[in-house]
One Martini backbone bead per residue (centre of mass of N, CA, C, O) as a GRO file, in nm:
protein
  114
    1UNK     BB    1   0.100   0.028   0.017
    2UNK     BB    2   0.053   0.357  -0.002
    3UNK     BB    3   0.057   0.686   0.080
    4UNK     BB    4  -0.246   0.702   0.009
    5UNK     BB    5  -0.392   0.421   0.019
    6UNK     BB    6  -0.326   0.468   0.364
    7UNK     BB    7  -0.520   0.740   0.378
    8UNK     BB    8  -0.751   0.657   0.337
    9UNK     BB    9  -0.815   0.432   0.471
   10UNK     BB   10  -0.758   0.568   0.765
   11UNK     BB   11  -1.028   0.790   0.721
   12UNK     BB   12  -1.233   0.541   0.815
   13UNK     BB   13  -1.182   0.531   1.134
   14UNK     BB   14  -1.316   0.819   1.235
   15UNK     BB   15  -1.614   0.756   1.181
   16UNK     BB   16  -1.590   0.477   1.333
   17UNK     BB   17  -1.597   0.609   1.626
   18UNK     BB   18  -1.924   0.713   1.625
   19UNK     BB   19  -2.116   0.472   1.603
   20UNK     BB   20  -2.053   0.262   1.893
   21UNK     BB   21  -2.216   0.489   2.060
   22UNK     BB   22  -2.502   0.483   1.865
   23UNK     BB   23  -2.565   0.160   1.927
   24UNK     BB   24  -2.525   0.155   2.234
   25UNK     BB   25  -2.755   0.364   2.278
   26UNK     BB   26  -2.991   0.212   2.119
   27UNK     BB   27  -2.977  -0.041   2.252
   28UNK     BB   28  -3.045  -0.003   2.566
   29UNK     BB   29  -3.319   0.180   2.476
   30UNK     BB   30  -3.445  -0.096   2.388
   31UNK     BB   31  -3.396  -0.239   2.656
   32UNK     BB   32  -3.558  -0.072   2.830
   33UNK     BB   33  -3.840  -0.074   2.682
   34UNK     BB   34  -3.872  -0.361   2.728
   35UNK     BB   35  -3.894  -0.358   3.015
   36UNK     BB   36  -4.145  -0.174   3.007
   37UNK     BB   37  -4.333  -0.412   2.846
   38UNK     BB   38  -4.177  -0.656   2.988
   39UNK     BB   39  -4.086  -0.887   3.163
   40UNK     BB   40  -3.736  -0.882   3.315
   41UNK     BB   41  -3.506  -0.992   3.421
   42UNK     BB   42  -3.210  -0.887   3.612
   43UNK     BB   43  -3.023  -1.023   3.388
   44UNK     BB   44  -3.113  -0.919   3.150
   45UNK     BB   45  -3.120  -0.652   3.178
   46UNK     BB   46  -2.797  -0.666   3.229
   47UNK     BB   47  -2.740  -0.752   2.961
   48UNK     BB   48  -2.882  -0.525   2.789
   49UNK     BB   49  -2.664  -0.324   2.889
   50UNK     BB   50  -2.377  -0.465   2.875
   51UNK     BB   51  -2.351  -0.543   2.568
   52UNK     BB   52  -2.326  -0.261   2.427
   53UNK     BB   53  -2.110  -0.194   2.545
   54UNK     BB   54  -1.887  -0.394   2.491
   55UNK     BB   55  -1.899  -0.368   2.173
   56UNK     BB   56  -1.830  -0.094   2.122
   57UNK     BB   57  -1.529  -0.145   2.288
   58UNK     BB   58  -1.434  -0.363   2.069
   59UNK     BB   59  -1.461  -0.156   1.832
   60UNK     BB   60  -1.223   0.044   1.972
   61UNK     BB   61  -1.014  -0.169   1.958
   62UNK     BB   62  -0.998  -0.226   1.662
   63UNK     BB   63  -0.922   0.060   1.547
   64UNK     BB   64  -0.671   0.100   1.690
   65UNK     BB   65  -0.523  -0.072   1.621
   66UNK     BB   66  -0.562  -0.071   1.311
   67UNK     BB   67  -0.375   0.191   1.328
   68UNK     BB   68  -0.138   0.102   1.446
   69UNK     BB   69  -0.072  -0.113   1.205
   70UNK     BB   70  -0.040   0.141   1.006
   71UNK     BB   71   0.246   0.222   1.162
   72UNK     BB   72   0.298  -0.093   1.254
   73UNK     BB   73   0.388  -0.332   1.029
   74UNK     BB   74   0.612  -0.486   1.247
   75UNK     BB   75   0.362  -0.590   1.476
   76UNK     BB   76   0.244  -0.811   1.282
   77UNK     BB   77   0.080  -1.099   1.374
   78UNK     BB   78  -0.102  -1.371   1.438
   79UNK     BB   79  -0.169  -1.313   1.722
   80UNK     BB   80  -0.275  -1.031   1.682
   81UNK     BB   81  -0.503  -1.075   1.482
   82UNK     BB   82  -0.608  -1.342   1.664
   83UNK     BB   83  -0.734  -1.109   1.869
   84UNK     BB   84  -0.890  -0.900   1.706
   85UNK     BB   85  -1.075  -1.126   1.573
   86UNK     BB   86  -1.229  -1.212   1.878
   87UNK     BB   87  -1.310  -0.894   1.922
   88UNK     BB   88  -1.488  -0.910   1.681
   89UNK     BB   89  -1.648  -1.150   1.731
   90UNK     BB   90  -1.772  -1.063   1.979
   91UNK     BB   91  -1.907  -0.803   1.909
   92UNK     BB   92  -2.112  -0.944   1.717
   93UNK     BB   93  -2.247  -1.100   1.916
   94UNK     BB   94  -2.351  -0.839   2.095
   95UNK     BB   95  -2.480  -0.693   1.891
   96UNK     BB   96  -2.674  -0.933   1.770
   97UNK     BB   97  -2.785  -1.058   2.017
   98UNK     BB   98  -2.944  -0.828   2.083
   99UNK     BB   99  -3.102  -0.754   1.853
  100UNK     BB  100  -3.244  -1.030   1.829
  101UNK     BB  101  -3.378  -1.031   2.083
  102UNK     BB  102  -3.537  -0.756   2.060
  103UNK     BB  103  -3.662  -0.816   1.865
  104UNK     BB  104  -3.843  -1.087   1.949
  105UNK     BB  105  -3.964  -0.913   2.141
  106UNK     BB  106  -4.117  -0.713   1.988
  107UNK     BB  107  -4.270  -0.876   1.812
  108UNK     BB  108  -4.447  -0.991   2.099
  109UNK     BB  109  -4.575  -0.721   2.141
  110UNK     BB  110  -4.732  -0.678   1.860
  111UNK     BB  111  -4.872  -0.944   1.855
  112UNK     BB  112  -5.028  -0.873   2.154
  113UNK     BB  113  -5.172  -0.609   2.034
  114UNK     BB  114  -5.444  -0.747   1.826
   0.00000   0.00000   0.00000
């Protein structure tokens, strides 16, 4: 990669610090949302608020890294890759459980209402 398409690259990065703050007050408010409408255990609770916060810092732990190998791409190893690689799949396993639980709950809620 060349310093210019090193440049562009390294810019998607900076619009997607902003994204994953507003998923996860999206997915919380939602999730209290849902706490209004339909009884849910003090556990379930207590995971529909701290899954998005999880998530969110994954995706901030994984941006910042990957800024990071962009300036320093001989600190790259397979064992870097794949420990970023394993926050990144945990971010999305919470960002998507989340999200996932949240429609069939509202979906739930919207059919027992007809």
């Amino acid at each position: 990669m060349d310093a210019e398409a090193t440049s562009r690259f390294r810019s998607h990065y900076y619009p997607d610090f902003v994204h994953p703050a507003i998923y996860a007050m999206a997915l919380r408010s939602a999730g209290t949302r849902l706490g209004e409408r339909v009884p849910l255990s003090p556990s379930t609770r207590r995971a529909l608020a701290v899954a998005p916060v999880l998530s969110a810092a994954g995706d901030y732990v994984e941006n910042v890294v990957g800024l990071h190998f962009l300036d320093h791409r001989d600190s790259i190893t397979d064992s870097r890759v794949r420990a970023v690689s394993t926050v990144s799949i945990g971010k999305w396993v919470l960002a998507l459980g989340t999200l996932g639980y949240l429609s069939q709950g509202f979906v739930r809620v919207w059919v027992s209402r007809k």
